[in-house]
N, C-alpha and C positions, 0 to 999 in steps of 0.2 A: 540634428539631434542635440538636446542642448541639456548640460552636464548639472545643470538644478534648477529649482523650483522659485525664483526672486518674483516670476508674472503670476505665478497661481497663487501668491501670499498678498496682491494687491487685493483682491474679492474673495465672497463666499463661494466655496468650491465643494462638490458634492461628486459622494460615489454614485455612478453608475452601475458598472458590473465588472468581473472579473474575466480575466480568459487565458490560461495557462502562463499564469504571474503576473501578467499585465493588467493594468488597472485603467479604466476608463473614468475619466474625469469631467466634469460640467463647473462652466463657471454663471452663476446666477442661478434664481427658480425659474427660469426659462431655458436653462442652456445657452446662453447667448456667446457661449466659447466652449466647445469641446475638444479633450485633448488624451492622448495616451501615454501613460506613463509604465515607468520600470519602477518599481520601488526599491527594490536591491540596487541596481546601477546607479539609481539618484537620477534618471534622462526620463526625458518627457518629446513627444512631438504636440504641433499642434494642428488640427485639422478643422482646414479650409471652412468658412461658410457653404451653405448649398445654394440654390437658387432663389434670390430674395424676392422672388414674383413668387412663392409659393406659401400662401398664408399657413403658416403652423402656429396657433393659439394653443395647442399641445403637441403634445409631441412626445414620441418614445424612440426611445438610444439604446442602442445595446454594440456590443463588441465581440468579434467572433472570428473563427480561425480557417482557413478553410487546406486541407492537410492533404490534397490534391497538387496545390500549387503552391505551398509552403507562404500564402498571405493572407496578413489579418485584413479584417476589412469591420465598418461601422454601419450597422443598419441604423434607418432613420426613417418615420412614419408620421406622417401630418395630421390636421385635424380635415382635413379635407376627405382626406383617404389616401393620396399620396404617398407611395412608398421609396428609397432611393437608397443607394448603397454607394460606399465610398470605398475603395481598394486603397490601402494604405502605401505611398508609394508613386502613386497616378495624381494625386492633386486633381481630381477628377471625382463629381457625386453623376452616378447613373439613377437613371428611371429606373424600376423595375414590376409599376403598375400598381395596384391599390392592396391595398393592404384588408385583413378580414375585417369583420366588424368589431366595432369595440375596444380595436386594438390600441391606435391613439389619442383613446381618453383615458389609457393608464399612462401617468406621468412614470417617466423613469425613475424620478427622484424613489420611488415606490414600487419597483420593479425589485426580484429578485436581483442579489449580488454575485450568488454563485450556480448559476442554472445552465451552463455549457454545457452535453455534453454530446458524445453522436456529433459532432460537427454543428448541433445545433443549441441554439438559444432557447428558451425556452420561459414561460410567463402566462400570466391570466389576463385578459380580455375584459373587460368592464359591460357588456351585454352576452348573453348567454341565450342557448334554445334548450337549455336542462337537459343534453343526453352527450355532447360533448365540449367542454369549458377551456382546456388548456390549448393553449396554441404554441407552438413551434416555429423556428426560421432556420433552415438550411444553408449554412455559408456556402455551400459546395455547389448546390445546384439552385439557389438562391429564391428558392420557393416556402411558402407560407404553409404550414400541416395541424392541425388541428391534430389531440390524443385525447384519449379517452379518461374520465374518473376514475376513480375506483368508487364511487355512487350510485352508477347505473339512474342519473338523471334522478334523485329522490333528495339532493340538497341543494335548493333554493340558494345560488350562490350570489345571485346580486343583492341578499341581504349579510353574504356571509363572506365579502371579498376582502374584508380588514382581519380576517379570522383566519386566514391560510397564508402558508408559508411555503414556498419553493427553492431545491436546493437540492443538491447531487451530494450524496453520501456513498463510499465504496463503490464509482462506479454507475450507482441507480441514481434515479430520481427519487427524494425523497417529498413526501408533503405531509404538514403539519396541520392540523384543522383545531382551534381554539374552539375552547365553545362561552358558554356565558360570563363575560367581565374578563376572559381571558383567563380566568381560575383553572383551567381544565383542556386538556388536546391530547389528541392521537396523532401519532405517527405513522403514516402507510409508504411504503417501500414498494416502487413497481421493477419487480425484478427481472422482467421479461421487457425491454424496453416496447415501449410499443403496444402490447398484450391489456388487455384491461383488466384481463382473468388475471394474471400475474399480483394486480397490488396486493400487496401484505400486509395488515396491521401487525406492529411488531412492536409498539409501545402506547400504554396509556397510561398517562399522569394526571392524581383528581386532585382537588381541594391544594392549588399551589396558593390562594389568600383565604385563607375561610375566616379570615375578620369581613371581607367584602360576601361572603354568605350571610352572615349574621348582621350586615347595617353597621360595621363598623367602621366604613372607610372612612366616611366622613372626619374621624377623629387622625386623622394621616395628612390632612388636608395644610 
């Protein structure tokens, strides 16, 4: 464990995700060095490459906890379909078989920061069947789960994947859905984890640029 950050100040270093204060860290737009840190302590590890016979031209990283065995571990999905997990500790990436569809062609650079929760990671999918979109990852029993919208399959999400926002507020899931120019989004609350009957719209905000209503942007430019 090493008491500061001198290696992660030679490159560009990027968030990944959070998991009960710890921060997952990427060095390059590839990942080509991933590391976890404390931000309070000032200490960082860094974690091993995986298997370099394994083409990943993308790739998603997430960090996660698993509260059975009191160890984090690092999931990691290829562009192959590849999926592999690293137990923090073990210097060691396992197989753990392929990963859903769609999953690693979301770069993490673009992945929710704060989407823990239930033991699991959680994020959107870049193909979709319109009736269930979000996907899931179990640290605990190291399985891949698909949940449910709160859309009932009626929003066209592979035109609307820059427009959502995932994130854990008191506990829930929270997701934010932008809509035109990003002027405008709701907030749904699934407060039943799991339940799809449970989401709750619980805030709408209209007209955050109404110069970008009226053709004004161009003058911001």
């Amino acid at each position: 464990m090493a008491t500061s950050f001198p290696l992660l100040l030679t490159a560009e270093v990027f968030l990944i995700n959070s998991c009960n204060g710890l921060v997952c860290l990427a060095r390059g737009h590839l990942g080509d060095g991933l590391y976890v840190c404390n931000p309070i302590l000032g200490e960082y590890i860094s974690i091993p490459s995986p298997d370099k016979s394994i083409t990943c031209w993308f790739k998603f990283v997430g960090l996660g906890f698993n509260a059975r065995t009191n160890e984090y571990k690092v999931l990691q999905t290829c562009s192959n379909g590849e999926s592999q997990i690293y137990t923090i500790g073990t210097g060691v990436w396992r197989s753990i078989g392929m990963a859903p569809s769609g999953t690693s062609m979301v770069h993490s650079l673009y992945s929710p920061f704060n989407s823990f929760l239930h033991g699991a990671l959680h994020w959107f999918p870049c193909s979709f069947d319109g009736s269930q979109f979000m996907q899931s990852f179990n640290f605990e029993t190291e399985q891949f789960r698909p949940l449910p919208p709160p859309f009932k399959g009626h929003l066209k999400l592979s035109q609307h994947y820059n427009h959502l926002k995932l994130g854990v507020l008191k506990g829930c899931l929270f997701l934010c859905v932008f809509g035109a120019y990003n002027s405008e989004f709701d907030m749904w609350v699934m407060k039943d984890y799991g339940v799809q009957e449970s989401w709750t719209k619980i805030l709408v905000i209209e007209n955050l640029y109404p110069w970008v209503r009226h053709g004004l942007h161009n003058a911001y430019i």
